[in-house]
C-alpha positions in Angstrom: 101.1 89.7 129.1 103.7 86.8 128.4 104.0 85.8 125.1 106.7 83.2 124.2 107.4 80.5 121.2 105.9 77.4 122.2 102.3 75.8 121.4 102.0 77.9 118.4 99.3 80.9 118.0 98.4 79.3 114.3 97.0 77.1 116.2 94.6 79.1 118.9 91.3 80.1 118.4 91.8 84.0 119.5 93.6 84.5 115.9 92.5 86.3 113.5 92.7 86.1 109.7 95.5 89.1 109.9 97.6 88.3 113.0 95.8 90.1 115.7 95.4 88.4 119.0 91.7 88.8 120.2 92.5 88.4 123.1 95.4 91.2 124.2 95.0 92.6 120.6 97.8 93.3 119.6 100.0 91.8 116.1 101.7 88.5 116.8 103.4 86.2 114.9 101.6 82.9 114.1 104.8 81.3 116.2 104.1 82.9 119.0 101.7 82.0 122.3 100.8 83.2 125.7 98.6 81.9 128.7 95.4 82.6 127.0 96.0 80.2 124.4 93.8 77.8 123.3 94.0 75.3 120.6 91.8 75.6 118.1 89.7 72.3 116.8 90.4 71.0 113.3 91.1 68.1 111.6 93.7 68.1 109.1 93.9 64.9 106.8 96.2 65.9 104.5 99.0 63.8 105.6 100.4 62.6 102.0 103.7 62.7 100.1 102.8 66.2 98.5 102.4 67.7 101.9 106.0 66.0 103.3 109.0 68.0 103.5 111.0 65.1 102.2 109.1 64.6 99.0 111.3 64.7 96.0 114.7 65.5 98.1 117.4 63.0 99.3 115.8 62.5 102.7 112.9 60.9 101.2 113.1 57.4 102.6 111.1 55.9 99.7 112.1 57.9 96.9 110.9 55.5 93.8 107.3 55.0 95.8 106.6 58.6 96.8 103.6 59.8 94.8 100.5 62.1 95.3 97.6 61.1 98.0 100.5 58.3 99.3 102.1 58.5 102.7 104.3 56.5 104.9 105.9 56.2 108.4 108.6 59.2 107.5 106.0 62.1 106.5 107.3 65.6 108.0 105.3 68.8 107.9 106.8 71.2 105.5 105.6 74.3 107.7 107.5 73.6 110.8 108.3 75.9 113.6 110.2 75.3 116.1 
């Protein structure tokens, strides 16, 4: 079994609600993936200043515009993982 940090297992269908893998089941972090993976379908529409790492700190490009439910060309995940 390979697992490695990459395309993330928060993301693949084989995890379950408390970090197993259903697939080699065994605990793994939600960073982690292996060759099994598969991405899980979902569509997230919450792309808005709330939801933007930069929302109320001195990256925020628009600073006197940002507001709930508004967005713009700058919006970062806060939840990130490199």
């Amino acid at each position: 079994m390979s697992i490695r940090i990459g395309n993330s297992c928060s993301n693949c269908e084989s995890l379950s609600s408390d970090n197993l893998c259903k697939i080699h089941s065994v605990t793994v972090s939600p960073s982690y993936t292996c060759n099994s993976f598969n991405m899980k379908e979902s569509i997230k529409n919450d792309l808005s200043c709330v939801t933007c790492v930069r929302y109320e700190a001195p990256t925020c490009e628009n600073p006197k515009k940002a507001a709930p439910k508004m967005s713009c060309s700058h919006w970062a995940p806060q939840n990130a993982v490199a």
